[in-house]
C-alpha positions as CSV (number, residue, x, y, z in Angstrom):
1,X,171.7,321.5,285.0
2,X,174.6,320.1,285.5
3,X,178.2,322.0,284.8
4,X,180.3,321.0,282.0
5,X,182.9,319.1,283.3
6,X,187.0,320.2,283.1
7,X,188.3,320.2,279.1
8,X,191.1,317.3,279.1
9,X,191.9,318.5,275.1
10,X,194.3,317.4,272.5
11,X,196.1,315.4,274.8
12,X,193.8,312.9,275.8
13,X,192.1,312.9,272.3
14,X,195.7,311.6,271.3
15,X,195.9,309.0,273.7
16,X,192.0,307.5,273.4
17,X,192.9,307.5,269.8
18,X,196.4,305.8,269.8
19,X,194.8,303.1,272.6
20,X,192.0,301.9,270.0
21,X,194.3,300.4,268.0
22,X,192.9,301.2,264.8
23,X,194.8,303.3,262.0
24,X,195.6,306.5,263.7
25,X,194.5,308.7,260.2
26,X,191.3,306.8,260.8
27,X,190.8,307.2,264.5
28,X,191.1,310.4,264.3
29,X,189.0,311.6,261.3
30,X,186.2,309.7,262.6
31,X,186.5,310.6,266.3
32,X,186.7,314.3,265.4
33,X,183.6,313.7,262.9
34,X,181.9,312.5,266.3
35,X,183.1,315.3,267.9
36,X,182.1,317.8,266.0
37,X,178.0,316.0,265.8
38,X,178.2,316.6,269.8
39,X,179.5,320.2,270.0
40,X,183.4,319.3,270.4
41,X,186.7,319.5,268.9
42,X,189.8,317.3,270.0
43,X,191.2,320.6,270.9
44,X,188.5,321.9,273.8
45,X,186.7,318.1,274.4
46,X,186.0,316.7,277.8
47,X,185.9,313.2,279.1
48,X,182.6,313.0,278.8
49,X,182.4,314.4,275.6
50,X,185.2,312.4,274.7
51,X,183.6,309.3,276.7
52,X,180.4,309.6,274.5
53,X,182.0,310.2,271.0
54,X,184.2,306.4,271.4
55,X,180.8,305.1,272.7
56,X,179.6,306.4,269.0
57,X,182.3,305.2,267.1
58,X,182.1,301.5,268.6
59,X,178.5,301.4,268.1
60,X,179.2,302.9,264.7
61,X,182.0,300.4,263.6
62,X,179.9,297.1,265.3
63,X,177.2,298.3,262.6
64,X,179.0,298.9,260.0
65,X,178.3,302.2,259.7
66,X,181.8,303.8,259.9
67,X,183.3,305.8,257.1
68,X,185.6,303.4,255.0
């Protein structure tokens, strides 16, 4: 199995988040929704687990399915 990889936290959360360029309230609710589905918070997350969660939302906003 393979080992969890090093916690990048709050930090890079902030950063994915601001780079989207969507509404930062709205970034961030739905990212740390995501997060927490996978395991994560914004506050312990890794880049993969971070990596995964924007993979979510983008699928999530292409179909429509994101909170409004």
């Amino acid at each position: 199995m393979a080992e969890k990889t090093e916690e990048v936290g709050n930090e890079l959360f902030e950063d994915v988040a601001a780079l989207t360029g969507l509404p930062r309230e709205q970034i961030t609710v739905e990212l740390t929704r995501i997060l927490k589905d996978v395991g994560s918070t914004p506050e312990n997350v890794t880049m993969d687990e971070l990596r995964q969660a924007t993979a979510m939302l983008l699928i999530e906003v292409m179909n429509g399915e994101a909170e409004k």
